[in-house]
Each structure stands twice: as C-alpha cells, then as structure tokens.
DRENDRENSE-311396 format. One record per residue (C-alpha): x, y, z; residue number from 1; residue in one letter. Coordinates in steps of 0.05 Angstrom, whole numbers, plus 32768, in hexadecimal, padded with zeros to 4 digits. Layout:
N
SITE     xx     yy     zz     n   res
SITE      X      Y      Z   NUM     A
...
***
This chain:
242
SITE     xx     yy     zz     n   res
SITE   883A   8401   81D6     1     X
SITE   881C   8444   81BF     2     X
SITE   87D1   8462   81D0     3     X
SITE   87D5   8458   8181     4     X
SITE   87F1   8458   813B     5     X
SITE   8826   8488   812A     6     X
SITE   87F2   84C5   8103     7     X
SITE   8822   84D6   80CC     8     X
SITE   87F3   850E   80B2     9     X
SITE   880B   852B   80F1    10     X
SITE   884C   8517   8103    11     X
SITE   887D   84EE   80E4    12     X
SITE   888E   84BE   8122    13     X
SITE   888D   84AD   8169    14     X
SITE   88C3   84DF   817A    15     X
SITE   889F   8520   8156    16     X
SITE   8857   850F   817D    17     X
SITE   8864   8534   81BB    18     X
SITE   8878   8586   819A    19     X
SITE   883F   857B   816D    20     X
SITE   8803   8566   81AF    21     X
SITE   8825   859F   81CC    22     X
SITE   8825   85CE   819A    23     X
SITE   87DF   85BD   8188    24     X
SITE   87CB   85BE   81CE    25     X
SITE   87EB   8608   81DC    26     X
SITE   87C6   8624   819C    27     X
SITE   878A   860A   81AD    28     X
SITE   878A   8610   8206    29     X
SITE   8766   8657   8206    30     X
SITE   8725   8630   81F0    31     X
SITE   8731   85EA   8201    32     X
SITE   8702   85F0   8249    33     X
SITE   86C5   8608   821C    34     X
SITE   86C6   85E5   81E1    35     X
SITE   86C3   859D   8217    36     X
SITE   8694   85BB   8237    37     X
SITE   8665   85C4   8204    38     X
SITE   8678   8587   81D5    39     X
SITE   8660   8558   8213    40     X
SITE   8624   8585   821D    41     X
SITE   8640   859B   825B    42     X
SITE   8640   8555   8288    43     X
SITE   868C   8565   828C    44     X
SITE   8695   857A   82D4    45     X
SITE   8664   8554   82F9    46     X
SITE   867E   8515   82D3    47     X
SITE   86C5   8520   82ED    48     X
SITE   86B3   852F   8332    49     X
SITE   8679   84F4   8337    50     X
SITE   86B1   84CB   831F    51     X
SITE   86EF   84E2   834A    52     X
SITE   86BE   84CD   8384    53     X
SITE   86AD   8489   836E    54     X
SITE   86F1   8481   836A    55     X
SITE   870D   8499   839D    56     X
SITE   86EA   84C8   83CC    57     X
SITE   8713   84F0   83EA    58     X
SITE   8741   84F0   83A6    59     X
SITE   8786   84F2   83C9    60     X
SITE   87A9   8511   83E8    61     X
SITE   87D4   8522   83CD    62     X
SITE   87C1   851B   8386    63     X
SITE   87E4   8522   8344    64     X
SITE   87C0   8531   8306    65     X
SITE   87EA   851A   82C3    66     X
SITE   87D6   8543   8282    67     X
SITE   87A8   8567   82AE    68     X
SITE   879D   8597   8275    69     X
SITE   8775   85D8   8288    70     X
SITE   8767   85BC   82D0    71     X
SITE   8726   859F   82C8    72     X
SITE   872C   855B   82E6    73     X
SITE   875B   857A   831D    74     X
SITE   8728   85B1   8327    75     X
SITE   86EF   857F   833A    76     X
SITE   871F   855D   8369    77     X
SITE   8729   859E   8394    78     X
SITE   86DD   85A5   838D    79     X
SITE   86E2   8566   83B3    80     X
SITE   8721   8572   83E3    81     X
SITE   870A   85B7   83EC    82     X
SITE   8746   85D2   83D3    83     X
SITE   877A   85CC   83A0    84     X
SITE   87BB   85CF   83DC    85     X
SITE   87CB   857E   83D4    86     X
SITE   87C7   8577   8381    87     X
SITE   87FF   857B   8353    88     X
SITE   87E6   8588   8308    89     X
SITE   881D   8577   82CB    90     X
SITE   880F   857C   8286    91     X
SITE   8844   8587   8253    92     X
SITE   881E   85C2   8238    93     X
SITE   882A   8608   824E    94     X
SITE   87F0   8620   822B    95     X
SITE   87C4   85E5   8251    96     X
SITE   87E4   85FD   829C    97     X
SITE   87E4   8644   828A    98     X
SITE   8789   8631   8289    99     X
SITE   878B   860B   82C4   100     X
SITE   87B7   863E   82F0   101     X
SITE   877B   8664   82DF   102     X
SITE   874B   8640   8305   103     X
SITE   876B   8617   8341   104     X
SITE   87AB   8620   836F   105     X
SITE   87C8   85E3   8361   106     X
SITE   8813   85D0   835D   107     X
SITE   8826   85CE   8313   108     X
SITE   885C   85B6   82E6   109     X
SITE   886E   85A9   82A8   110     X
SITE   8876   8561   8296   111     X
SITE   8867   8529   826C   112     X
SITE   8847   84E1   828B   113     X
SITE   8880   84BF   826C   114     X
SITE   88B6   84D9   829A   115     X
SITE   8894   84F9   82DB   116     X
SITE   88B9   8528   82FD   117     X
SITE   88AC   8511   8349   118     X
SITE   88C9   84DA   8379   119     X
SITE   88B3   8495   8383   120     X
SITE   8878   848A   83AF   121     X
SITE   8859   84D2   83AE   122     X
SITE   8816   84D5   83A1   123     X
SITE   87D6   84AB   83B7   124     X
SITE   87A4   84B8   837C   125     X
SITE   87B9   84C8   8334   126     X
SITE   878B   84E4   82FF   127     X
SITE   878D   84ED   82B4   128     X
SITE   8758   8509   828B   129     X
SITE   874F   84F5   8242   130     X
SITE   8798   84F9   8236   131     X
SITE   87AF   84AE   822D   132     X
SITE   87AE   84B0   81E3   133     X
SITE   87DC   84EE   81E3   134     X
SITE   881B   84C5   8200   135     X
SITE   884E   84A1   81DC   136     X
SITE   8851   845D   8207   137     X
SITE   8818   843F   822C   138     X
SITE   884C   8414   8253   139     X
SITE   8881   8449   8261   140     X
SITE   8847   8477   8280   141     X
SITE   882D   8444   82A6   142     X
SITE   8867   8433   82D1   143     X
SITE   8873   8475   82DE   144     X
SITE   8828   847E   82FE   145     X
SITE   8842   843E   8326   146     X
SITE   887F   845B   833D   147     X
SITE   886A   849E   8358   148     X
SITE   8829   847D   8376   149     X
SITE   882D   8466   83BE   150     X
SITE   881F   8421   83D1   151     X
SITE   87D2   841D   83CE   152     X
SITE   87CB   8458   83A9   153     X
SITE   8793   8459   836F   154     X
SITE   879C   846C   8328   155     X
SITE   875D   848E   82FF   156     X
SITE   8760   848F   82AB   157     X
SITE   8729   84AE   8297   158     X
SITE   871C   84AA   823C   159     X
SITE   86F0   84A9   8204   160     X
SITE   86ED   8466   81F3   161     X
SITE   86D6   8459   819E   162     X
SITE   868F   842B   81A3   163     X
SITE   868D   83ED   818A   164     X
SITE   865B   83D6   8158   165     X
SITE   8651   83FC   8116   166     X
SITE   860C   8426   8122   167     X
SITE   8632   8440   8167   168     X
SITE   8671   8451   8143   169     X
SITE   8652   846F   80FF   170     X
SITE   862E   84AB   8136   171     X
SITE   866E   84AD   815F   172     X
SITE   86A3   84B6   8124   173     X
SITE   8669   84EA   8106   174     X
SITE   8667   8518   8148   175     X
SITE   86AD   850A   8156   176     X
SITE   86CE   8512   8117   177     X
SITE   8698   8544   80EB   178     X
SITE   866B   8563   8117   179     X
SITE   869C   8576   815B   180     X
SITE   86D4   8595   812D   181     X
SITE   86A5   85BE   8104   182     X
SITE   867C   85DC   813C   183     X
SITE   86C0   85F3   8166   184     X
SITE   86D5   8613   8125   185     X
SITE   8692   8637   8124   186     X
SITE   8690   8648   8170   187     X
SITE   86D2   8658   8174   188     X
SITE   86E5   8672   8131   189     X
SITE   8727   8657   814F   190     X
SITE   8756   861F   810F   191     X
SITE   8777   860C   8149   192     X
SITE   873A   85F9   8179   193     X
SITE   8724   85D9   813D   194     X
SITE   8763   85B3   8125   195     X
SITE   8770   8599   8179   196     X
SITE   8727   857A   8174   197     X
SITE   8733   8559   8131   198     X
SITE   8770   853E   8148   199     X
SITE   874B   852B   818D   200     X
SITE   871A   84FB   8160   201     X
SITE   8758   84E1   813C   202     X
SITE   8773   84CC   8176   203     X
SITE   8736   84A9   818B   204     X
SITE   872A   8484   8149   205     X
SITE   8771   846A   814B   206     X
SITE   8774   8458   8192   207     X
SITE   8782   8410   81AC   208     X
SITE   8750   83E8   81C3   209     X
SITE   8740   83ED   8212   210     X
SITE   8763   83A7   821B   211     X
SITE   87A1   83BC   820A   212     X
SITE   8795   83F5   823D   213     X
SITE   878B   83C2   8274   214     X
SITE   87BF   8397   8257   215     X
SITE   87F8   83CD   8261   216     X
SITE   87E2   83DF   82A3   217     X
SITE   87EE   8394   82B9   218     X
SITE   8826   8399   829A   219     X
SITE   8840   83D1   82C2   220     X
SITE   8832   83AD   8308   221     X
SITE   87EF   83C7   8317   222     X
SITE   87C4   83A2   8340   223     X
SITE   8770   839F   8330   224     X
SITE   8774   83C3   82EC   225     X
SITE   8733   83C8   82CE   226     X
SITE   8708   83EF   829F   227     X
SITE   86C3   8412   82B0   228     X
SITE   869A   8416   8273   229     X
SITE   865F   8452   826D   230     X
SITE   8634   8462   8237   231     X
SITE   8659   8438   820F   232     X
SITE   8686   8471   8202   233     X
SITE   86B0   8488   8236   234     X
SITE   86E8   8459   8261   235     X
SITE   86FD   8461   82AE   236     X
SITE   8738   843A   82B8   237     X
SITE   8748   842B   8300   238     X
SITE   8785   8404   8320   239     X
SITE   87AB   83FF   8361   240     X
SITE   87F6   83FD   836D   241     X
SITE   87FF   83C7   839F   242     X
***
C-alpha cells in the first residue's frame, strides 16, 4: 500500500518517486526550518518536544529518527536527553542532513525507511516527522521500524492529517494548498521553497485515510497501534513492538 496515489504531474510511477522527494527536498533544505516555523505560527518546537515526552519520556536511548529532515524532531529529543550522543538521524536527502548537521551532533546517514541500514533489534524509540506520505510502501516501512526496534521499543509517526467534514477541509485545502505556497514564495523569493510546500499539500490531499495507517501497522506485527487525534488536524501514531 502507498501513503497515496501515484502524482503523475510529478512523477510517472512508483519507481521515479524517490529522485524527485529528493531532489525537491535538496533544492528546497536551505529554507525548509523557517518556512515550518512560520507556516505553524511557530508551535513547531514545543509541539515536538511536549509530544516526545508524552510518549516517551526519556525518548530512547538510543533513538533513531527516519526522514529526520533538518533535525527538528531529533533536536527536541536532545533537548530532552540532554544531548544528541545516543540518536542516529537518516534521511535520504543530503541537502536535509547537510541542515540538521548544522544544529545537533547526532549520528547521521543517508537512507531511506524502506530498507534501513542497521541490525535487528537496535533502537528503543523511533521517530518520524511528517514524512510518511513521502515513502513508497506503508507496509515495507513498517516492518523495517519492527525489525530494527527492540522488543518493547516504541514507535512515534507524527502527520498532518486532511479534516474531515467540508467547512474544515474548504479552510485547510485554502491555507494548505493557496495561501502556504504563496507566502514561502514571497518570504523566500525561493521556486523551490515554494514548489516543496505545494507538493507538501499535494501529498496531504492525496493521502490515505488514518485507518489504513493503523491497518498497515497491524499488519506489520505491531502491538497497541493507535492514532492520537489534535485539533482535528494533526495525527500521532504510536505502537509497540512486542
């Protein structure tokens, strides 16, 4: 199962999706950490942390963060730790990593969720940040988080879920899809910053349903998959490999 439809205005199938997130992403990484920062009026960072300590508090260690991006999930979970020494950060964007090296001392590699690069059993807590819809197989990723996840060890999704209910979704597709894209364009004066946030809003519009989320985690052997719902608007997913 993918995160969502094949978007053939981007990419003509499955196989092409991954050089064009990364190309996008690497064009568009020198403004990424501003442009989320003012686009959720700046509740970014004290969402992610408040959240990593619901969750699990401490987070790790160790800890891997999948698609960490430009470090800013993995950043509030040294904030927590009190340093960076016990978190691994992949992303399959150099342009992402080169960001984050920028701002913890993490371990880093280059990788995609699909096909981690570590041993069975490795890490206790694993993270990803608003980067489900940008793999190609819900199912494939997801028994990969099993296998390099100890026994007991806790899995974190964190997305931007589409409302339900058309009054909800009319202001969300607006901000998302008009209003976000044109306002990085005229912070930025960056086509690329703009083009990454149009295609983030694609994604979202396109995405499955937060059933089949849970569905595919089952599916993958984990134990007490749920969903946390907030605002209507954004998902933690949470499950437990037994």
């Amino acid at each position: 199962m993918t995160p969502h439809p094949t978007l053939t205005n981007r990419y003509a199938n499955t196989e092409q999706k991954p050089a064009f997130v990364n190309g996008l992403f690497d064009a568009g990484a020198a403004h990424y950490d501003s442009v989320v920062d003012w686009g959720f009026l700046r509740s970014g960072s004290s969402y992610r942390r408040w959240t990593l300590q619901r969750h699990d508090n401490p987070p790790g260690p160790p800890l891997l963060d999948v698609a960490c991006g430009t470090g800013l999930v993995a950043a509030e979970a040294a904030k927590i730790l009190g340093s960076a020494d016990t978190i691994t950060c992949l992303d399959p964007s150099e342009g992402m990593l080169a960001e984050a090296k920028k701002k913890l001392n993490a371990k880093f590699v280059v990788g995609r969720a699909e096909s981690l690069p570590f041993p069975d059993n490795s890490f206790d807590f694993l993270t990803m940040g608003y980067a489900l819809r940008h793999v190609t197989s819900l199912e494939q990723t997801f028994r990969e988080y099993r296998r390099v996840l100890k026994p007991g060890g806790k899995l974190l999704i964190l997305e931007v879920t589409k409302p339900e209910g058309s009054v909800r979704g009319f202001f969300f597709r607006i901000y998302f899809g008009k209003i976000y894209p044109g306002l990085t364009q005229l912070f930025t004066r960056s086509r690329a910053a703009k083009d990454m946030m149009v295609y983030y809003w694609e994604t979202m519009d396109a995405c499955v349903p937060p059933a089949t989320v849970l569905a595919a985690l089952r599916e993958a052997g984990f134990a007490d998959a749920k969903r946390i719902p907030l605002l209507g608007l954004f998902s933690e997913y949470v499950a437990t490999k037994t």
